[in-house]
DSSP file (Angstrom, degrees, kcal/mol; ACC not computed):
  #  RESIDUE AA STRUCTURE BP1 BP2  ACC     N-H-->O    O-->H-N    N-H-->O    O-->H-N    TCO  KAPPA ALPHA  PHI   PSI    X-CA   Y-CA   Z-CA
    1    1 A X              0   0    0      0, 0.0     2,-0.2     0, 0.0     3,-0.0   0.000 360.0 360.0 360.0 120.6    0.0    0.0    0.0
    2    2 A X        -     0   0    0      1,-0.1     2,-0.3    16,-0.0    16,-0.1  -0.521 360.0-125.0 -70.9 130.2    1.8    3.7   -0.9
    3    3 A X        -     0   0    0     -2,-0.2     2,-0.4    14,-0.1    12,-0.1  -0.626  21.7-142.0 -68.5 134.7    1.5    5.6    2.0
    4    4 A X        -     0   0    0     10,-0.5     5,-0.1    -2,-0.3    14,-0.1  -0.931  16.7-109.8-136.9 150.8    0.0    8.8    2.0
    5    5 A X    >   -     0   0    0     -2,-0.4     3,-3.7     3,-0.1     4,-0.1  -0.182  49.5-105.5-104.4 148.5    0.7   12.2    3.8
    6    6 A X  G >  S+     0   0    0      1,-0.3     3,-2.0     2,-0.2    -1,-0.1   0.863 111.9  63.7 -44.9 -51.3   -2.1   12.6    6.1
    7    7 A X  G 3  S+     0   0    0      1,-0.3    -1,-0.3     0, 0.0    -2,-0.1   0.406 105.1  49.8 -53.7  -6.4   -4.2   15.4    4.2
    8    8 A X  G <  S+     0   0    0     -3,-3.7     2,-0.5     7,-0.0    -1,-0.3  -0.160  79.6 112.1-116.5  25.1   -4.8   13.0    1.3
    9    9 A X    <   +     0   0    0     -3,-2.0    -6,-0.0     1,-0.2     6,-0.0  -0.936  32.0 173.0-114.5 128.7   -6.1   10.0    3.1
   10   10 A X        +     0   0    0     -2,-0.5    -1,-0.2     2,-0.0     3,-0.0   0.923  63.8  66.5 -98.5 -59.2   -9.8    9.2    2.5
   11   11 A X  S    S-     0   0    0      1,-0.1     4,-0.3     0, 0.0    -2,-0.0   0.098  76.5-133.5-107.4 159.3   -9.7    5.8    4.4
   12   12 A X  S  >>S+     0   0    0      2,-0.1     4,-3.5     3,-0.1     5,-0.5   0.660 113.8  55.4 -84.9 -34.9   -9.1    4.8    8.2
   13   13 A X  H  >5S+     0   0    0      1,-0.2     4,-1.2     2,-0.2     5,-0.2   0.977 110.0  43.3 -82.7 -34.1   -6.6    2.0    6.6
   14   14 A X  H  45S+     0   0    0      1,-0.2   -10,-0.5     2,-0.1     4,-0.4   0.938 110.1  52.7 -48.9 -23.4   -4.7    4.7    4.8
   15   15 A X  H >>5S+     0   0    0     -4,-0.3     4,-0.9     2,-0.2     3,-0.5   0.814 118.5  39.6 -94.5 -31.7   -4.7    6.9    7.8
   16   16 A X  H 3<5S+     0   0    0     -4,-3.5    -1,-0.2     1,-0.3     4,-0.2   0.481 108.4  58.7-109.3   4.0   -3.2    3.7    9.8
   17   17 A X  T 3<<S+     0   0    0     -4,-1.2    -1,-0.3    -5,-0.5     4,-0.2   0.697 106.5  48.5 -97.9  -6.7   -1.1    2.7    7.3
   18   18 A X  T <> S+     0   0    0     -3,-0.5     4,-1.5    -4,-0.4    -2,-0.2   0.568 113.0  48.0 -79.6 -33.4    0.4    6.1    7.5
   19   19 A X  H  X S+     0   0    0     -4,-0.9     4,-2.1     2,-0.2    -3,-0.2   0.653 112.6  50.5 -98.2  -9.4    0.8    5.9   11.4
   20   20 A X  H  > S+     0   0    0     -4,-0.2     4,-0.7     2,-0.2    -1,-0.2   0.703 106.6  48.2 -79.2 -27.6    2.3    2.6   11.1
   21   21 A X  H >> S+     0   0    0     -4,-0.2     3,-2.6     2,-0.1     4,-1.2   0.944 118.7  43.9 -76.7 -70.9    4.7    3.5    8.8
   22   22 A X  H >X S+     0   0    0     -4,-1.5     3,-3.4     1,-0.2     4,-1.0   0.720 109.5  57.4   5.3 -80.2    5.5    6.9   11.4
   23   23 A X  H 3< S+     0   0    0     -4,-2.1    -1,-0.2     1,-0.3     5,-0.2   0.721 108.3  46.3 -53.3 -37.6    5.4    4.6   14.5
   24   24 A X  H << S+     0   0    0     -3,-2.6    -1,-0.3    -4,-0.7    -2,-0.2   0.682 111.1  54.9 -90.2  -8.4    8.2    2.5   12.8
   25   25 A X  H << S+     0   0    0     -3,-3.4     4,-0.4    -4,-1.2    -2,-0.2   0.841 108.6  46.9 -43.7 -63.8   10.1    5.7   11.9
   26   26 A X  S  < S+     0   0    0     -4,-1.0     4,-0.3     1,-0.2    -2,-0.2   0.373 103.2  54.6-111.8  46.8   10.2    6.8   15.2
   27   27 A X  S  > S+     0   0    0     -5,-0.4     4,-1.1     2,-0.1    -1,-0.2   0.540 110.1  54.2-114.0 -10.2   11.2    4.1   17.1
   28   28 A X  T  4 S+     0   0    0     -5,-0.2    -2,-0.2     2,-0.2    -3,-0.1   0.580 101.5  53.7 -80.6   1.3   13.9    4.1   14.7
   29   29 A X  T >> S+     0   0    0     -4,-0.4     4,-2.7     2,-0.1     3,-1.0   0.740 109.2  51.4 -87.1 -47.5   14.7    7.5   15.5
   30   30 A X  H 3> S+     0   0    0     -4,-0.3     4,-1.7     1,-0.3    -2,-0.2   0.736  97.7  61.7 -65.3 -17.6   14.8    6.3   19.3
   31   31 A X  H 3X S+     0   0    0     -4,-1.1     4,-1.6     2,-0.2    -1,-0.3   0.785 114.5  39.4 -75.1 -24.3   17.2    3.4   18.4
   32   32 A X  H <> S+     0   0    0     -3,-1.0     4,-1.2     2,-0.2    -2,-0.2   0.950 117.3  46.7 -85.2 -50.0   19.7    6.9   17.2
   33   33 A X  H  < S+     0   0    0     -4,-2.7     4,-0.4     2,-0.2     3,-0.3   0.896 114.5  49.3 -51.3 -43.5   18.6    8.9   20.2
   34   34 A X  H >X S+     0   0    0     -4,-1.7     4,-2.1    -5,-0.3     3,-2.0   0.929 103.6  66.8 -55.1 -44.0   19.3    5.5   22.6
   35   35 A X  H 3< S+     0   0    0     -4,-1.6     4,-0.3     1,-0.3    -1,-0.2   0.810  98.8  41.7 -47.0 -50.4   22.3    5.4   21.0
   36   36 A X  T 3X S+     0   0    0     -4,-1.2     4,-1.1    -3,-0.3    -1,-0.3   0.417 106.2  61.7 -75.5 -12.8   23.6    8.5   22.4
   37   37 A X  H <> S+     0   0    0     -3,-2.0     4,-2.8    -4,-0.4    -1,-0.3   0.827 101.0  56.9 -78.4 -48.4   22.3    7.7   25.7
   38   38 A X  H  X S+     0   0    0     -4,-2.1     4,-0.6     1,-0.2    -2,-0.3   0.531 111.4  42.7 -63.2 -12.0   24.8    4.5   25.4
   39   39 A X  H  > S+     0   0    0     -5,-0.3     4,-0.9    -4,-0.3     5,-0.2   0.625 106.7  60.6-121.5 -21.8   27.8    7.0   24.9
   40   40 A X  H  X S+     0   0    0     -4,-1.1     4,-6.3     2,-0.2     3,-0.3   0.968 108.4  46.5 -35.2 -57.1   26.5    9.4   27.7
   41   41 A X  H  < S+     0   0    0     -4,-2.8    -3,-0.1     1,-0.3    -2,-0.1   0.940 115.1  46.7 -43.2 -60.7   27.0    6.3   30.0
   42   42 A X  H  < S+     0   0    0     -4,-0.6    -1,-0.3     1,-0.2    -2,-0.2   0.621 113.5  45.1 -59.3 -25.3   30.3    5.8   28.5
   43   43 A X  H  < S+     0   0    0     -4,-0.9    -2,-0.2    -3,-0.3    -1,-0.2   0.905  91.7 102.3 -91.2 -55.2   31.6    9.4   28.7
   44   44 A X     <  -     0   0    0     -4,-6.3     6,-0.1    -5,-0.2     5,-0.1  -0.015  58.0-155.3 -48.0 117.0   30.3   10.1   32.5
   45   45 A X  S    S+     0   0    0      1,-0.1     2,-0.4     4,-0.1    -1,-0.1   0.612  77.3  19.4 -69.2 -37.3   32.7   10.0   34.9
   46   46 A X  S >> S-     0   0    0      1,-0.0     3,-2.7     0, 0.0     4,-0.6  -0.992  79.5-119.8-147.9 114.6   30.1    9.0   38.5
   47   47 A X  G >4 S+     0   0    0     -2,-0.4     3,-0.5     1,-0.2    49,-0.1   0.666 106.4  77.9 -39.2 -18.5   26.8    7.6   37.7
   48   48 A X  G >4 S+     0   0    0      1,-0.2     3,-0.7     2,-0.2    -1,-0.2   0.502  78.5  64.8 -52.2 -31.5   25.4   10.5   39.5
   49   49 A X  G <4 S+     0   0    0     -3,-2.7    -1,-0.2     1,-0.2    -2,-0.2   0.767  78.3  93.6 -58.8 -32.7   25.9   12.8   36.6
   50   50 A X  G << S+     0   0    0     -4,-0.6     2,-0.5    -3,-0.5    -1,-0.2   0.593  81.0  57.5 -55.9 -52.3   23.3   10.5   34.8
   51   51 A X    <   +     0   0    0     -3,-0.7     2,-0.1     1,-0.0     3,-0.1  -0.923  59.0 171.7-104.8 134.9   20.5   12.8   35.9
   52   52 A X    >>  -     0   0    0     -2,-0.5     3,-1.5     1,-0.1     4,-1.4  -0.556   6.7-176.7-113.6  42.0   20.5   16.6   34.8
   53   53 A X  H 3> S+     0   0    0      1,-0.3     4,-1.6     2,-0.2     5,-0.1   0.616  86.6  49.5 -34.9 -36.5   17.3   18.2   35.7
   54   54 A X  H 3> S+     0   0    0      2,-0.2     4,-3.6     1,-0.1    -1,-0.3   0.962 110.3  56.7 -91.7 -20.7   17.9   21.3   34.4
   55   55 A X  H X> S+     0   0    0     -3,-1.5     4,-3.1     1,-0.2     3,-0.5   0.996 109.3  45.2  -6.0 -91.7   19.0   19.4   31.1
   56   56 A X  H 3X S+     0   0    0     -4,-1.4     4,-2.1     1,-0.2     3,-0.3   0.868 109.3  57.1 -59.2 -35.8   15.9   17.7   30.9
   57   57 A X  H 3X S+     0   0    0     -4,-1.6     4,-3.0     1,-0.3    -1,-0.2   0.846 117.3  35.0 -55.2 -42.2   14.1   21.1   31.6
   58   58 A X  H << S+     0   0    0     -4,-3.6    -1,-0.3    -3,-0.5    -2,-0.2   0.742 111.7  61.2 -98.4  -1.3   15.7   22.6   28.8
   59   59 A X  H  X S+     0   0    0     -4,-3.1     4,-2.7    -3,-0.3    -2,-0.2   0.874 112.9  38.7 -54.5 -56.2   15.6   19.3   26.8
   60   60 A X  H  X S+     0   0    0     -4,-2.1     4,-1.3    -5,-0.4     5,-0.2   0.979 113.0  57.6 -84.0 -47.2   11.5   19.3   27.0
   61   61 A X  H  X S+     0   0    0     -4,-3.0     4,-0.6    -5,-0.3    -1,-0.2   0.693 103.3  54.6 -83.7  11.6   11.3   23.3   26.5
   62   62 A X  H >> S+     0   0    0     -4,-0.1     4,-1.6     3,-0.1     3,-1.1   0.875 109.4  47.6 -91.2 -50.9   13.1   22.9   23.3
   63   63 A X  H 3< S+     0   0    0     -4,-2.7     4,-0.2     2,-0.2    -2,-0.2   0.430 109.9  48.6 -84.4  22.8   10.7   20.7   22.3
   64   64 A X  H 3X S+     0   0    0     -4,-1.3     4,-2.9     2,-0.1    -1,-0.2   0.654 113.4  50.7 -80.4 -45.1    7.8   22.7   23.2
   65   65 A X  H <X S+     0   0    0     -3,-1.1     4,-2.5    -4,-0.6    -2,-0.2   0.861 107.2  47.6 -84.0 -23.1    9.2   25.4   21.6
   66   66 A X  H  X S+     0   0    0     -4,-1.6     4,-1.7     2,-0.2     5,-0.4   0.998 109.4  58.4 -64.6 -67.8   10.0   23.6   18.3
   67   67 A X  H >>>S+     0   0    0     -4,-0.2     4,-1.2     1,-0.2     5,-1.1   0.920 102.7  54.5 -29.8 -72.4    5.9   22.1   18.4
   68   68 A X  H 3<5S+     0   0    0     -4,-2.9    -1,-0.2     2,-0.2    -2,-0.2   0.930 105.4  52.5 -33.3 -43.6    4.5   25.9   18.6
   69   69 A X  H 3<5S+     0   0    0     -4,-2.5    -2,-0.2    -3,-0.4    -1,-0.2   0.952 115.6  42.3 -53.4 -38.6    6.7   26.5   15.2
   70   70 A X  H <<5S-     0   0    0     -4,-1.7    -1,-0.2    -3,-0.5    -2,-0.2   0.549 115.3-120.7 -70.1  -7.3    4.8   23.4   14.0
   71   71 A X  T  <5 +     0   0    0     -4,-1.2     2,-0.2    -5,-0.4    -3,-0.2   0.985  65.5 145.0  42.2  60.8    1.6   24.5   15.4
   72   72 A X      < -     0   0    0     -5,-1.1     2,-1.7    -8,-0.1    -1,-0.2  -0.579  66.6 -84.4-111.5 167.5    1.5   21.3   17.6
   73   73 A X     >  -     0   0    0     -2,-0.2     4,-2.0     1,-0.2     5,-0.2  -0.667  33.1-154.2 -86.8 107.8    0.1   21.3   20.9
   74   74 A X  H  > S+     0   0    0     -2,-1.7     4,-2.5     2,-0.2    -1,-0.2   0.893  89.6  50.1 -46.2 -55.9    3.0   22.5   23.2
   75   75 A X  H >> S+     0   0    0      2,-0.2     3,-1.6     1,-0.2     4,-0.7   0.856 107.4  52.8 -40.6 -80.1    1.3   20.5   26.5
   76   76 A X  H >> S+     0   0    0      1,-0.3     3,-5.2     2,-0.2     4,-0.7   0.849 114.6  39.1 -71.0 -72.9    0.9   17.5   24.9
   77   77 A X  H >X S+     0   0    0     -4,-2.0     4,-2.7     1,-0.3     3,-0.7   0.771 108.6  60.9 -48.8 -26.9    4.8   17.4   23.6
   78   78 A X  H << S+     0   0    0     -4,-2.5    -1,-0.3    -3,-1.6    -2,-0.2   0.715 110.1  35.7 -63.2 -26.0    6.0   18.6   26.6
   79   79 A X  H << S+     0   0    0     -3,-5.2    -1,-0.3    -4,-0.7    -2,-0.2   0.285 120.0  61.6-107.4  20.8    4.4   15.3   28.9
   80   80 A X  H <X S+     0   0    0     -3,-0.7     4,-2.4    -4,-0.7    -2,-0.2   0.752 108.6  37.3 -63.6 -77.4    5.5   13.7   25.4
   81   81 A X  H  X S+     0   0    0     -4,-2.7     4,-0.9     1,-0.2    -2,-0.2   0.403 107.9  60.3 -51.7 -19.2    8.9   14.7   26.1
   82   82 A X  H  > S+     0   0    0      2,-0.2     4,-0.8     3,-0.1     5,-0.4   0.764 108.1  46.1 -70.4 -34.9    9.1   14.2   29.8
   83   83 A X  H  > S+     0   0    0      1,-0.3     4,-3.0     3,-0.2     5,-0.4   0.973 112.0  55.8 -78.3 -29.4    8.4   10.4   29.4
   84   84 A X  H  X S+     0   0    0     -4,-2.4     4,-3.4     2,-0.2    -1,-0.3   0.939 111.1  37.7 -52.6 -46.0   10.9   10.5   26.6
   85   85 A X  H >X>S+     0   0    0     -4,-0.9     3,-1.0     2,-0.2     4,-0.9   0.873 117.5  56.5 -71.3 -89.4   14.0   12.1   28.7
   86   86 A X  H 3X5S+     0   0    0     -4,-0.8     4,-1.4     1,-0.3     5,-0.3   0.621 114.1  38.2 -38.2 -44.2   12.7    9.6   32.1
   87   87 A X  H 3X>S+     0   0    0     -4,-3.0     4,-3.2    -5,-0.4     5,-0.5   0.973 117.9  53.9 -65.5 -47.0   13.0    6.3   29.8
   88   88 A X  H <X5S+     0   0    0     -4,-3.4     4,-1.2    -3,-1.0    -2,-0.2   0.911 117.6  33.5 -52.9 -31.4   16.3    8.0   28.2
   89   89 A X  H  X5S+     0   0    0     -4,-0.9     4,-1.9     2,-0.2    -1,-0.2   0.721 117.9  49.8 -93.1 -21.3   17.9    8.6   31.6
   90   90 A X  H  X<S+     0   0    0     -4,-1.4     4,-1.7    -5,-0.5     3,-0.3   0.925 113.7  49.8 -81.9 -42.1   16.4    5.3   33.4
   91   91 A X  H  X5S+     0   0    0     -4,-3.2     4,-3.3    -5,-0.3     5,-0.3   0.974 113.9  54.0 -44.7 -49.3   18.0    3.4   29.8
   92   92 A X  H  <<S+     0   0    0     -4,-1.2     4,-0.5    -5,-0.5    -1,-0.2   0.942 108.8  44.8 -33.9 -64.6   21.5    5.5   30.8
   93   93 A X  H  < S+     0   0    0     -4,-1.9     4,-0.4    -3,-0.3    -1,-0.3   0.695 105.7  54.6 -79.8 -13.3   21.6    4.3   33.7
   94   94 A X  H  X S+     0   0    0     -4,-1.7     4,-2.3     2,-0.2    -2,-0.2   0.766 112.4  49.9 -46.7 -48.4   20.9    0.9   32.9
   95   95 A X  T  < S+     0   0    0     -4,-3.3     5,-0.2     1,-0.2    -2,-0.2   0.766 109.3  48.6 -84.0 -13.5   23.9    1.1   30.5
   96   96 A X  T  4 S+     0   0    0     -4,-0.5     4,-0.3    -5,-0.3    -1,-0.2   0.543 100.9  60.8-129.7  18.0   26.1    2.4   32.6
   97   97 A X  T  > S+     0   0    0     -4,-0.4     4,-1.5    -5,-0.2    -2,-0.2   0.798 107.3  50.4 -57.0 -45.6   25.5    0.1   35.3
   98   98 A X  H  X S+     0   0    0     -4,-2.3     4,-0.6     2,-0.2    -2,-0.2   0.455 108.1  49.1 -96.4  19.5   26.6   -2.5   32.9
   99   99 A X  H  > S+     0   0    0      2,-0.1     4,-1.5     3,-0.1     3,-0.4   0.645 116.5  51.7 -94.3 -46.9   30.0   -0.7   31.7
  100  100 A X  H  4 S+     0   0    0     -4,-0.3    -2,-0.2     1,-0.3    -3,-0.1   0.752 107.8  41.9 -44.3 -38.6   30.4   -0.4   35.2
  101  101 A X  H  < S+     0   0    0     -4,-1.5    -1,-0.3     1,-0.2    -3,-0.2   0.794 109.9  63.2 -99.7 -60.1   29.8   -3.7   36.0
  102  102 A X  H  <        0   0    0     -4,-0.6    -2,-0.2    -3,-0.4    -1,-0.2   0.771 360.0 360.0 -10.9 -63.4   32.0   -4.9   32.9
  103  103 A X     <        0   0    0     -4,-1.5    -1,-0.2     0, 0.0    -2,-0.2   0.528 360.0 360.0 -76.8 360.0   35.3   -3.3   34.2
């Protein structure tokens, strides 16, 4: 089935053959974003380092502010974006438990 950009889909299976295609986009976007969580681990000196709060503060209001440019719903991306950074930092520390753990 050719996928089709959301504003031309007549059908509910176009429309979810379009979010399916997405969905498998961006969890392949998350495997590149994890990635970099896996070389956080590796760069940080004390496992402590692992959470940044004001990081993540300005992590989620860049991508609040980027959503308004889109004329997306800022709220929504923002608790989007929370849950993203809190699985990225509990995954971190997962990974660098196990370099740790390694040595």
């Amino acid at each position: 089935m050719t996928i089709l950009p959301g504003q031309e889909c007549t059908t509910m299976a176009e429309v979810r053959a379009g979010v399916d295609q997405l969905d498998r986009e961006l969890v392949a976007l998350l495997r590149r974003r994890f990635d970099y969580m896996d070389a956080a681990a590796r760069i940080k000196p004390e496992r402590g380092h692992v959470r940044d709060e004001g990081r993540k503060a300005q992590v989620i209001a860049n991508a609040s502010a980027y959503a308004a440019e889109l004329g997306l719903p800022e709220q929504a991306i923002a608790q989007l974006w929370d849950a993203l950074v809190e699985a990225s930092i509990a995954y971190e520390l997962d990974a660098y438990d196990r370099r740790v753990t390694k040595s």
